[in-house]
C-alpha positions as CSV (number, residue, x, y, z in Angstrom):
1,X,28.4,137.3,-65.5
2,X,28.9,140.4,-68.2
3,X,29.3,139.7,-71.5
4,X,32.7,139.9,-72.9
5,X,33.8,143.1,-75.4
6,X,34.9,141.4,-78.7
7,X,37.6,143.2,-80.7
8,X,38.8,142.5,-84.0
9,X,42.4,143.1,-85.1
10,X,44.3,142.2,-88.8
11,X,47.7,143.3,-87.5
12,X,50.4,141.2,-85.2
13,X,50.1,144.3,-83.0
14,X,48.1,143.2,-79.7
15,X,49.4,139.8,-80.4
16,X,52.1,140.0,-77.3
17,X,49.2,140.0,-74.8
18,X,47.6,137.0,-75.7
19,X,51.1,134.8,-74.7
20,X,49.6,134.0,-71.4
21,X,46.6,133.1,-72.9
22,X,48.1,130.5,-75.3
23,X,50.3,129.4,-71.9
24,X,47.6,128.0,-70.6
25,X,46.0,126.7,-73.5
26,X,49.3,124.4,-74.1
27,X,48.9,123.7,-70.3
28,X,45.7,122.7,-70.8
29,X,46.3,120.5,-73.7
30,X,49.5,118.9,-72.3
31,X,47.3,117.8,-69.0
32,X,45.0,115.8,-71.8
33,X,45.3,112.3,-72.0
34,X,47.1,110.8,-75.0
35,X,49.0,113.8,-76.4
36,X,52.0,113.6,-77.8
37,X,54.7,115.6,-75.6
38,X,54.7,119.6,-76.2
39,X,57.5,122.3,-76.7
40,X,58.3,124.5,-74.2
41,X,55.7,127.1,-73.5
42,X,57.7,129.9,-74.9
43,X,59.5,128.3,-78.1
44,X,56.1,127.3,-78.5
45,X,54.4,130.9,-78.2
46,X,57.6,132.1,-80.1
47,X,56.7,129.5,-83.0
48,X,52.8,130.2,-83.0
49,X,53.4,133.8,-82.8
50,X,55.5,133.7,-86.3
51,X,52.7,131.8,-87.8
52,X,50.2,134.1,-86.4
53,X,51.9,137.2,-87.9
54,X,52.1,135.1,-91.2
55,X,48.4,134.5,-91.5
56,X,47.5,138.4,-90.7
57,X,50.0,139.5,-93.7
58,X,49.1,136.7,-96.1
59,X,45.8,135.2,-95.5
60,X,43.0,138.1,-95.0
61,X,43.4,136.3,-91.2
62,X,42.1,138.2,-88.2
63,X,42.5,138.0,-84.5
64,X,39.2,138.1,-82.1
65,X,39.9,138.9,-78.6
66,X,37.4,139.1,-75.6
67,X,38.0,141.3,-72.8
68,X,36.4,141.8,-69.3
69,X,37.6,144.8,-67.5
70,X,40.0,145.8,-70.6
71,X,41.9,142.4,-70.1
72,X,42.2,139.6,-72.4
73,X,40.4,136.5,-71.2
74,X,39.9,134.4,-74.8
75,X,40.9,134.8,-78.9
76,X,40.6,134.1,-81.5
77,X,43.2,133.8,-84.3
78,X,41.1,132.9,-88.1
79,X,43.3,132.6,-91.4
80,X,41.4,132.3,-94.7
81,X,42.9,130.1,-97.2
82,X,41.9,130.6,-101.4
83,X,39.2,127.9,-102.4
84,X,37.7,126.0,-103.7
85,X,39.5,122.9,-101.8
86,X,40.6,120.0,-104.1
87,X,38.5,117.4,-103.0
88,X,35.3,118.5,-101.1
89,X,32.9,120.6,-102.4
90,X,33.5,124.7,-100.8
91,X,33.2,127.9,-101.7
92,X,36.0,130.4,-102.9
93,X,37.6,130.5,-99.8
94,X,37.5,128.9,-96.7
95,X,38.2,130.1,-93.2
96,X,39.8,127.6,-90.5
97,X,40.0,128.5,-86.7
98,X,43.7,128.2,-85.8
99,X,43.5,128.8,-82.5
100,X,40.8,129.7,-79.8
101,X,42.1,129.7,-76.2
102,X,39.9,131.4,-73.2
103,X,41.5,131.8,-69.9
104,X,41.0,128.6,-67.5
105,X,39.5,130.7,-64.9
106,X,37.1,131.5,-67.8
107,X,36.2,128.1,-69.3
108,X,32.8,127.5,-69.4
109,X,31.2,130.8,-69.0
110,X,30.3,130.9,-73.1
111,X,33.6,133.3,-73.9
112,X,34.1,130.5,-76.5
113,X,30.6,130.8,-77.7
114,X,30.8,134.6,-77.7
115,X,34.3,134.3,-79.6
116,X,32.8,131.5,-82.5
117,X,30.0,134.2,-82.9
118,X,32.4,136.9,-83.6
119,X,33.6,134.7,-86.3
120,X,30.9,134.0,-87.6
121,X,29.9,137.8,-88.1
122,X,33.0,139.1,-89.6
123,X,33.4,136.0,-92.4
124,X,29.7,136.5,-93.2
125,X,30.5,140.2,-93.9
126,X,33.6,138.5,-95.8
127,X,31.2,136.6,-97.9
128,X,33.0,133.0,-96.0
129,X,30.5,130.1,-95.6
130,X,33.4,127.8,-95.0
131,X,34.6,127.0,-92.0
132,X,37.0,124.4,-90.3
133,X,38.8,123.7,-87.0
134,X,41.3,120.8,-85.6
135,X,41.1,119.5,-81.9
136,X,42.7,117.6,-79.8
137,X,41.2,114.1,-80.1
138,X,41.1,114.1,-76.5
139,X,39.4,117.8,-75.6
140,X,35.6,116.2,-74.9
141,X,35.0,120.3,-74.0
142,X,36.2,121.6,-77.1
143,X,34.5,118.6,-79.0
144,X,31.0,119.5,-77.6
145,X,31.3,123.3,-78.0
146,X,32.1,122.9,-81.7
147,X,29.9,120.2,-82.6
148,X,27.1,122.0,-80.8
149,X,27.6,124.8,-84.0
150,X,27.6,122.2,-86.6
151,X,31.2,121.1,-86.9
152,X,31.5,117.3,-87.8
153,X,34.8,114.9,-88.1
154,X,36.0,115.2,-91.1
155,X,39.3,113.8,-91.1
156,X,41.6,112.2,-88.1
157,X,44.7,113.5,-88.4
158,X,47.4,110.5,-87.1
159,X,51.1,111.1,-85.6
160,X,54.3,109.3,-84.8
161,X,56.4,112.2,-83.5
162,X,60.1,110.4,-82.7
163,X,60.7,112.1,-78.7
């Protein structure tokens, strides 16, 4: 399979084409056991999208994407927060993965791999060592792809959303 073309943006601009991406990431993630229940898919994209633009303006945030044939099939969307954190030792700033969603048809052909590499350039050339992401507890896929670059649990993050 060919290698995916990474872009990086640090505008909202090509942000529209990623909704069906995110689509089926909140598919995905509503189809895992013990989650809690999820917005509709577009008040949700609508909602992520505003945060999205937010981090781009006010964060020194960027946007990976992957293409195949010119079409999206994974991003990335990274937001860099001031440091150092209040209670665990970091450097001045710290980066933390807010999303990274790769087309289902996709899954498991190393697009994630290829996108977490992308990150990894660009916040080295940033001067970022720092670097967290949040799963869903119940991802095993996700869970195994991140530790296998050297994320650990850090903290559990629990919820009593009223439905």
């Amino acid at each position: 399979m060919i290698a995916p073309n990474m872009e990086i943006h640090r505008d909202a601009e090509k942000l529209g084409e990623l909704a069906p991406l995110y689509a089926a990431l909140l598919a995905h993630h509503v189809n895992l056991p013990n989650v809690p229940q999820a917005q509709p898919s577009e008040l949700s994209w609508s909602l992520r999208r505003a945060e999205y633009e937010t981090w781009l303006k006010d964060s020194n945030g960027f946007v990976v994407v992957a293409r195949r044939d010119g079409i999206a099939v994974g991003y990335a969307v990274v937001s860099i927060a001031a440091g150092p954190d209040d209670m665990w030792v970091t450097g001045n700033h710290i980066a933390e993965v807010q999303t990274l969603a790769v087309r289902a048809a996709d899954r498991g052909a190393g697009i994630g791999t290829t996108l977490l590499d992308a990150i990894d350039s660009e916040l080295g050339c940033q001067g970022v060592r720092d670097i967290q992401i949040a799963v869903v507890a119940t991802n095993e896929d996700a869970i195994r792809l991140y530790q296998r670059r050297g994320f650990t649990p850090r903290l559990v993050v629990l919820s009593n959303y009223a439905r």
